[in-house]
Structures are given as C-alpha cells and as structure tokens.
C-alpha positions, 0 to 999 in steps of 0.5 A, a space after each residue: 465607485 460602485 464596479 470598484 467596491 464590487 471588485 474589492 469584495 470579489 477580492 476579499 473572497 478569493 483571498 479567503 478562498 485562498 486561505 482556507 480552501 488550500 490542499 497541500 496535505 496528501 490526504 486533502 487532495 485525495 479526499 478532495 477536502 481543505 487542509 483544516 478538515 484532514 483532522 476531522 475526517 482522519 479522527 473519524 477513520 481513526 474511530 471507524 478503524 477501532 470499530 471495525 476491528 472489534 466488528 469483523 472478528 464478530 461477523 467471522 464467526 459461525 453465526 453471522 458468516 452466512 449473513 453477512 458479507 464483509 464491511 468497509 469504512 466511509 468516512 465521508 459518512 462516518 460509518 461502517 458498511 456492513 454488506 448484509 444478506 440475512 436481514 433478520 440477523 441485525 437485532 442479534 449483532 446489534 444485541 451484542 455488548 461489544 457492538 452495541 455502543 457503536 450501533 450509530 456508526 453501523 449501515 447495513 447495506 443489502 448485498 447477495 454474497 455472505 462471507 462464508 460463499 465469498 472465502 469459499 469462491 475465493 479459495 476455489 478461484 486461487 486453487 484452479 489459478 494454482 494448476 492452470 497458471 494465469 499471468 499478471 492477475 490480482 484476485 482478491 474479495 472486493 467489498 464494494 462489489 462484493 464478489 471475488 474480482 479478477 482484475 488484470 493487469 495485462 490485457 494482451 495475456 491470453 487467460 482465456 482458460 483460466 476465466 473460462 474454469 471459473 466461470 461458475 464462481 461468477 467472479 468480476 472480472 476487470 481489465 486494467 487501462 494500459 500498461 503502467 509508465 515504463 521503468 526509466 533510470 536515467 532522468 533527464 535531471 540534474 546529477 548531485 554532487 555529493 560531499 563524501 564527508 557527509 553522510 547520505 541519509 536514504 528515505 523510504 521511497 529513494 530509488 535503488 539501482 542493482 548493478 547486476 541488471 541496471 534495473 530500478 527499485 524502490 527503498 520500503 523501510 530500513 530494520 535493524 536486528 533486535 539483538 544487534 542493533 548495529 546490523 541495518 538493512 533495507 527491506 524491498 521487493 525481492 523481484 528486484 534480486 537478478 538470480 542469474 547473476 550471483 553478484 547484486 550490488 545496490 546503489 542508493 538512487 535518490 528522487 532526480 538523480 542520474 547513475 553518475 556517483 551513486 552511493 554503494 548500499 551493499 549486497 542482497 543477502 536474501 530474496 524471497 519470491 515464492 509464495 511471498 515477495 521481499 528482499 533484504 539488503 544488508 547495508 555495509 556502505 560507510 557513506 549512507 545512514 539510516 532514516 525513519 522518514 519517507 520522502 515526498 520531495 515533490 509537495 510544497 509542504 510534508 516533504 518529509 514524514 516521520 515514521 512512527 511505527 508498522 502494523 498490518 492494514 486492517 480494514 477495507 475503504 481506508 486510505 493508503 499512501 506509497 512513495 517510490 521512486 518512478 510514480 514519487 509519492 500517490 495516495 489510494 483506498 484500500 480494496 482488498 487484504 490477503 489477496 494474491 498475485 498470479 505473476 508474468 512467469 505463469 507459475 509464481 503465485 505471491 500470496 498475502 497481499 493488500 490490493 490498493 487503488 495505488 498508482 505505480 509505474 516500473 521502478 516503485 517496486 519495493 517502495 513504501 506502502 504506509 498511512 497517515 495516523 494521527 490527527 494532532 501530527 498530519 506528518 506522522 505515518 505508520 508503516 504497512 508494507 512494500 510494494 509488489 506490483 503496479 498499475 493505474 489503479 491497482 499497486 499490491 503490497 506485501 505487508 510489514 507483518 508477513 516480512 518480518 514473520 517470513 524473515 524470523 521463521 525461515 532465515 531465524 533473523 530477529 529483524 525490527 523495524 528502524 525508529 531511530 534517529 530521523 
C-alpha cells in the first residue's frame, strides 16, 4: 500500500510537471522557460527596449561617448548592461531627468573600450576590408566582447592579409564551426496536389524557387505600393536574382514540397547587391494571394503568427526570430546593428546589416527576420527584415527600414509593408 501511495504522488507530480513545465512558445524554448513566463520576461524586454532607446542616443553624445562603450539588455536580470570605462561618469548620466526614473534598471559593467574607440576601430577595419577585399566575413561591434569581431564564415578562405592589416586594431577574431546545411530543393516529402480554383496563399518563410538557376530562396514579407494598392510584390534577398540570365521567374515553394506544379509568383523586376542586399518580385500569378502572416508549420502550436507591423531592431541582447524555407523557423539574440558582410566575390561589401545568433542553411535567404511584441498576444510579430546570409550561429539580415529607403530613393517606388487580410 505504501510503494502504491508513493507512486500515485509520483504521478501527481509528473503530471503537474507536465502541465506547467510545456515549452511550445519559440520564445520558451529559446529562454529555456515554461509557456506561463514568456509573458512575464517578453513585458520585461519590452521595458528594457524603451529604456534603451532613450539611453543610447544619450551615451552617443560627446560627453559620454569616450566613457562608455555601449549597452545591451538582459532580461533574465531585467537590466540593462551598460559597458562603462570612465567610472567617475555614472553620477552625471544617472543626474540626468530622462535616465533618472529608470536608475534601477541600469548595471554598469566595466569594460576597456569606449564607444567613441570602437566606432573608430570599426570604420578603420570596414575601410582596409574595402581595398584588400576579404571573403565571407561579418564585421561588426559585439557588445558582449566589447571589441569589433571578425567572424568568418569560411574557414578554408585564406584572409590571411586582411587580419594581418589589422592587426592593430585588435579585433576578436572568430572562426565559424563548419559549413551551414547544403541548399537541397528537392525534399524527399510528399508533392501537394494543389486546387487551382483556390487561391494559394504565400507566408512569410515559404520557399521561392527561380527558374532561371534552380536555386531556392526564401519569401521575407509581401509590400504593396502606397498609392496603388493593387500592386503586390514580395520583397527577398536580391542574390537570389541569377544576373547572367535576363529572364528570372519565381515559383512559390511551400515548407514540403517538390518542384512538381509549383505556383507562378512573377518576375523579378529589381535586385539590389551592391552596397545593400534585396530583390523585389512583382507578383502577377492569378493563383496566389497575399498574407500578413509568417509560417512556423513544424510546432504543435503558433503555427501561424500574424504580423502586426515593421520596424528597425534597435538594441543588442534582444531576442530575434527567422523562418526560411531550408532551417524552417529558429530563434537567436541580437549581436550587432548596422554591421557589414565582405561577400564570397571578395569585392561586394553589403552594409547595414543586423548580426544575429540566427541559424540558417542555404536556401533561408531572403527569409523573414521579425520578433515576437506583445505580451497579451504570444502570436503577434513585428517584422524586421530579411535574411542575407547563414551559419550556425550568425544569419545577417538586411533591415525593413533600409529596403524600403533604398526602393523609395533609387527606384522612386512608394513601397509599404502588406497588412491586409491574413
């Protein structure tokens, strides 16, 4: 009777632990929490972020850029690290009225590099990347380290110049594992037998497939013009564009598909990979829709997460997500903002860039880069970008702001970001 009542309260508490110990929520798994705190910790991120935003600009000013040398956010500690080099600097940012009510959220960490030497290093390293011409290198600020970071992609490239012209600068250097999952477009899945009565709707992180050099990409977010409303594209990665080929025609390439009776998407009618990274296909195929929402298929729950809005990331720490069509859906912490990526070609620098801890295979380019915002709605997202490049632990993304910018200045097209019907 005894060995019966001590294995009945052992299945009480696996039950319990069952119950409230479940991580279906990206943001659970990636913070190693239960469901019932993503709430709590994605409220706290929330706070964080709006104090960082009035912090930053603050410490960017002449008075405080030699004694400080960044911040990023901890919500596990629910504050902000703000990397200090000149101690005696506190009480003057902490005298100010617009820092003053968030004091308890602040830590000041000791650290040997001010903003102002970093920025410094960090355009002295992007300006010799610019005459030798590395490959397959992400430079960017890394908070954590604070110092510029080096970290390559390839391992088997020989940058030996390059490292060796900065030397002096003292940059951390960081080599990546291996090389990311191979691009594979064929799936050994099932084909879908598609109903051509019915419209296809194409979520962000569906697969698109270009004819013109069988290659796989991934769908970031559809944009519509502003002023006609009935023009939709998608916007994705502009590498995806074949330029040898003066025809590239995109097929919608859902999550477990096969090349069999794909759906025609349309052309692409501007790609951009100097300087920045996208392409912009105009969708003229009758038998796809728009969507507002981006896929994570693979969960048991949120399967489908509506998107709400875009904007810019805008501090280090906090978490970002990205669903493409190799890698599916994976989450990661921000690194770095408006960073840059030496490409394969040795001579194509893509600038602007968010540094995630992102993992990404071949075939994830152009995919969504967004996070999760509110804390009432664990569905709800914000859109921040595209993915440009993949790795382990180090996807780039080319942000929202900057497409739209580039697309208004140099093609003078008026493009928003799709909200309508999910």
């Amino acid at each position: 009777m005894r060995v019966i009542y001590i294995l009945l309260i052992l299945l009480s508490i696996l039950q319990s632990h069952s119950i409230y110990a479940q991580r279906y929520h990206p943001l659970a798994n990636l913070w190693k929490v239960d469901d019932t705190e993503v709430p709590e910790y994605l409220e706290f991120e929330k706070n964080l972020t709006a104090i960082d935003e009035i912090l930053r600009p603050i410490l960017e000013q002449d008075d405080f850029i030699s004694s400080f040398g960044g911040t990023s956010i901890n919500i596990f500690e629910n504050h902000i690290v703000v990397n200090t080099v000149n101690y005696s600097k506190v009480d003057d940012l902490l005298a100010l009225p617009q820092i003053t009510p968030h004091k308890a959220f602040l830590f000041f960490k000791k650290t040997n590099n001010s903003m102002s030497l970093l920025k410094h290093n960090f355009y002295k390293i992007s300006s010799i990347a610019q005459i030798i011409h590395p490959k397959r290198v992400l430079i960017y600020i890394d908070m954590e380290y604070n110092n510029v970071v080096l970290y390559f992609l390839g391992h088997n490239i020989n940058n030996t110049e390059f490292i060796d012209a900065v030397k002096s600068f003292n940059p951390t250097i960081i080599y990546e594992g291996s090389s990311p999952p191979s691009q594979n477009i064929i799936r050994p899945q099932r084909d879908y037998d598609y109903d051509n009565s019915i419209k296809i709707k194409a979520l962000g992180g569906d697969g698109l497939y270009n004819n013109a050099n069988n290659m796989a990409c991934s769908l970031g977010f559809w944009a519509t013009n502003k002023y006609h409303p009935e023009e939709l594209y998608i916007i994705t990665a502009g590498h995806c564009h074949n330029n040898t080929d003066p025809q590239n025609n995109f097929y919608l390439l859902p999550w477990n598909s096969t090349l069999s009776n794909l759906t025609f998407l349309g052309s692409m009618v501007f790609d951009f990979i100097e300087i920045y990274d996208f392409g912009i296909i105009h969708v003229v195929g009758e038998d796809v829709s728009p969507s507002s929402v981006i896929r994570n298929d693979d969960a048991d729950q949120y399967k489908e997460l509506p998107i709400s809005d875009g904007a810019p990331v805008s501090s280090h720490g906090v978490h970002i997500c990205k669903s493409g069509y190799t890698s599916r859906f994976t989450c990661g912490y921000v690194l770095g903002l408006n960073e840059i990526y030496a490409t394969e070609d040795g001579f194509t620098v893509t600038w602007e860039l968010i540094i995630t801890t992102l993992y990404g295979g071949y075939g994830d380019s152009g995919g969504s880069v967004f996070s999760f915002v509110s804390p009432q709605d664990l569905n709800l997202v914000v859109v921040h970008g595209i993915i440009i490049t993949v790795g382990l632990a180090s996807c780039s993304a080319q942000s929202i702001d900057t497409i739209f910018k580039e697309v208004n200045e140099k093609i003078f097209y008026d493009l928003i970001l799709y909200l309508g019907n999910s």
